[in-house]
N, C-alpha and C positions, 0 to 999 in steps of 0.2 A: 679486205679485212683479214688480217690475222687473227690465230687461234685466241690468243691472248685481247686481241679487242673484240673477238664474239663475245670471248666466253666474261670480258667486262657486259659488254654491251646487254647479255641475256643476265647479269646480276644486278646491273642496275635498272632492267626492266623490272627484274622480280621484284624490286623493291619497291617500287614509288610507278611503273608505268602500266603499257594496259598487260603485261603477261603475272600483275599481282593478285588477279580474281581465274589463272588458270590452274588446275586442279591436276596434279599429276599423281597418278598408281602409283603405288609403291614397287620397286624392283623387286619382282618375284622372288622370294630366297633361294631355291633350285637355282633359277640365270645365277644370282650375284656369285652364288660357290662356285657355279660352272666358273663363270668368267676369271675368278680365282685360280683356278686348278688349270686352266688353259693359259694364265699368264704366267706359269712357272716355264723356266728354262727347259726341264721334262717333268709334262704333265703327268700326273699320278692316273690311271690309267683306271684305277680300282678303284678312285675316288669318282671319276668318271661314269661308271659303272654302279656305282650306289646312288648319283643323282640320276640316275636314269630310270634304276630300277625301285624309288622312292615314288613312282609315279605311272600307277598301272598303263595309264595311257598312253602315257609317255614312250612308257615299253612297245606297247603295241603298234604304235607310231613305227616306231625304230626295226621291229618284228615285219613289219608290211614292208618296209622299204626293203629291209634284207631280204626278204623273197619275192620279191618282185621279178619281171623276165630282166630289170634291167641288170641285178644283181645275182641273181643266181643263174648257177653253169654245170653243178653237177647234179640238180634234180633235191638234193636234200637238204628238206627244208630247217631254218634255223629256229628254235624253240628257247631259246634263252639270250638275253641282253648280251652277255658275253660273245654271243656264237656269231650275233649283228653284229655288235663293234666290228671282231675283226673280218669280218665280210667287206664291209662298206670301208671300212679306215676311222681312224680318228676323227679326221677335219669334217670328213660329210654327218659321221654321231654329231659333233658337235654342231652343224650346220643344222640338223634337221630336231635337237633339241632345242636348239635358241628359238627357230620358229613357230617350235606347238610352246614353249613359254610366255615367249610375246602374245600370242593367237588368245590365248585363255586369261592374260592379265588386263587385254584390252580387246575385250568384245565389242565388235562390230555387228549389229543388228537395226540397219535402217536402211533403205531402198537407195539412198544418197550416195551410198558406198556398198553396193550390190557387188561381189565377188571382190570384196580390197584385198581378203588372205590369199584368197589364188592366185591377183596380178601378183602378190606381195613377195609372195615362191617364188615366181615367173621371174620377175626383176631379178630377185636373189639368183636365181639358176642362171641366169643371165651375165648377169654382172661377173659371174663367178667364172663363167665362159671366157667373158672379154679377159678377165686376171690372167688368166694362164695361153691367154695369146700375146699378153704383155709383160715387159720384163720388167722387177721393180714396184712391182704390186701385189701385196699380201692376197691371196684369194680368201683368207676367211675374214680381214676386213672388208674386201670386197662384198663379199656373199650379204655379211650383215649390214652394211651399208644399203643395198638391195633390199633385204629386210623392211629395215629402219626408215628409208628415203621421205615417204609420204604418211607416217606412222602422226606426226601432228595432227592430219589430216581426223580423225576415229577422236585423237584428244580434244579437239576443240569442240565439235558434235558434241562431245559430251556435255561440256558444261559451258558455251557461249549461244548464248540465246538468239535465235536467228539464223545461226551457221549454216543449217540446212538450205535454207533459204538462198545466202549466200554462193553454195555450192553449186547451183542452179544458175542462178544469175552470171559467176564466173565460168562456165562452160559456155552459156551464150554468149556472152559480149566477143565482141570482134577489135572494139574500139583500144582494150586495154589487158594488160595482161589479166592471168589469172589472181595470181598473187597482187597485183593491185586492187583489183575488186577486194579482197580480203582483206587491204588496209585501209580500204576507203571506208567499208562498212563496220571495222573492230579496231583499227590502229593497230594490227597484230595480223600474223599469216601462219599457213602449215609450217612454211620452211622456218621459222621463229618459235613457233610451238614444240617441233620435232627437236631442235636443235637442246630446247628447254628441258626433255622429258631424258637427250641422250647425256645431258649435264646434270642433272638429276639422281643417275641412274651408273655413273663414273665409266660413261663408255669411252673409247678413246678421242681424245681430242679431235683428231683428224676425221673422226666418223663424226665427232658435233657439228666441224667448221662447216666438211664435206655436206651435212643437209641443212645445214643457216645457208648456205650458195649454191644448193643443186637449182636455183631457181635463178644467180642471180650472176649469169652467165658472160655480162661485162667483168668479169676478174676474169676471167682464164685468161692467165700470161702475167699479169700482176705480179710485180715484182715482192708487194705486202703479202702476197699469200703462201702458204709455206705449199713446196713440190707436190707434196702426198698428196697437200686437198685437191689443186686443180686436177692431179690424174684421176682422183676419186671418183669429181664430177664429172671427168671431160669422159672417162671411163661409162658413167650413168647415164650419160648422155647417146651414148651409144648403145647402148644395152636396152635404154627404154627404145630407140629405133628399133632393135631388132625384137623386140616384142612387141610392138605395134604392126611391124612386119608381119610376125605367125598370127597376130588376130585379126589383119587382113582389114585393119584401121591406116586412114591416109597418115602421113606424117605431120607433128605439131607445129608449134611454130615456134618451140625452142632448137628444134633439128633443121626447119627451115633457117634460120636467122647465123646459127652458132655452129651448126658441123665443120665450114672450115675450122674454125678458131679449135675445136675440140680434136682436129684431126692431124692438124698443125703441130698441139700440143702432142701426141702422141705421136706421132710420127706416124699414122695409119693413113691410106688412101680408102677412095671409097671404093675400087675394087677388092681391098680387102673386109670391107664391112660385107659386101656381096656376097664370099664365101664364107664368111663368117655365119649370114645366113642361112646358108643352106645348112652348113655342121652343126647349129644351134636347132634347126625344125626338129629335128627328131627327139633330142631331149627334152625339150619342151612342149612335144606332143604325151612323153609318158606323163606329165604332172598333171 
């Protein structure tokens, strides 16, 4: 599936199929400027620094990260939005305000989805790893892609009656994917939900297709599918390994089935995912 037939395919659900009774947040206005101000050729750096500092917590968020041991070297500690920016850089500011935005537009509070913000980081910090071991891959599409991946997931809990239930059901079956469980019981899934909420919300294309197919792992190679998305996924595919990896969880059975095909695309071995692990544990031991 092309971007162009997702992003048909999720409008004419919206219309007439089952994603016409799903309920999406509105884009927080802080993200939608952010995302404005980061798609200029150079980002306005001050306007960066006002959505930032529009949001006590937001600050403080950014204030902790800057003096963390991960970030700080010379002992003195940073007291103002400005002094973070340029501590940490642009991309990680922007990184770690998209995720306390998402975090606060869509509360997570049911047992169903017990730490989703932390894996949520985790992925992100992940993903963002794998970017920059690869060439040809945006690391803050990546990171938000990370982000975004299972974000359906908190939407549907919301407002499809049963889903909890559901969520339960497809972590036991054996017989059938996860995401089938999720169509047998609603005619709709996370990765069709997510994919709804990043169309919704004018996130890049390639970040929609990339989570309508982080599930739907017969395309990687697919001639219909445009380059970006498959590294996306075949990219996420990797990245959830190596964080199933640090929490010392066996591996699923999308990594069983697809890491040739994802490794193929990449051109990665799996001695390189090996040390890929090791240089990722530390980092995502600090989150």
């Amino acid at each position: 599936m092309s971007i162009p037939a997702i992003r048909q395919e999720i409008d004419n659900s919206r219309k007439s199929g089952a994603l016409k009774t799903i309920i999406i947040p509105p884009c927080p206005e802080l993200l939608a400027r952010l995302q404005q101000t980061m798609a200029q050729a150079q980002p306005d750096l001050n306007e960066v620094a006002r959505i930032a500092a529009s949001d006590v917590a937001m600050s403080a968020t950014l204030l902790r990260m800057a003096n963390s041991p991960v970030h700080i070297s010379d002992g003195m500690p940073c007291t103002t939005v400005g002094q973070a920016m340029t501590r940490i850089g642009l991309k990680e500011t922007t990184a770690i305000m998209t995720g306390f935005l998402l975090k606060n537009a869509i509360p997570v509070n049911s047992p169903h989805l017990a730490r989703f913000w932390e894996r949520s980081a985790k992925r992100a910090a992940a993903m963002a790893f794998v970017a920059r071991q690869l060439p040809g891959i945006s690391v803050d599409l990546a990171h938000t892609y990370g982000l975004f991946c299972h974000i359906g997931m908190p939407v549907l809990l919301q407002c499809v009656r049963g889903y909890g239930s559901t969520m339960v059901e497809a972590s036991a079956r054996v017989d059938r994917s996860y995401i089938a469980t999720e169509n047998a019981n609603h005619r709709t899934d996370h990765a069709v939900a997510g994919a709804l909420l990043a169309r919704a919300w004018n996130m890049a294309p390639e970040l929609m297709a990339g989570i309508r197919l982080h599930h739907d792992l017969l395309s990687l190679g697919d001639k219909m599918v445009e380059p970006e998305v498959h590294t996306l996924v075949a990219a996420g595919l990797i990245a959830e390994h190596l964080m199933r990896l640090h929490e010392g969880l066996p591996e699923d059975a999308d990594w069983a089935a697809y890491a040739p095909s994802a490794l193929e695309w990449l051109s990665v071995s799996l001695a390189d995912v090996e040390q890929w692990d090791d240089l990722l544990r530390p980092i995502l031991d600090d989150l």
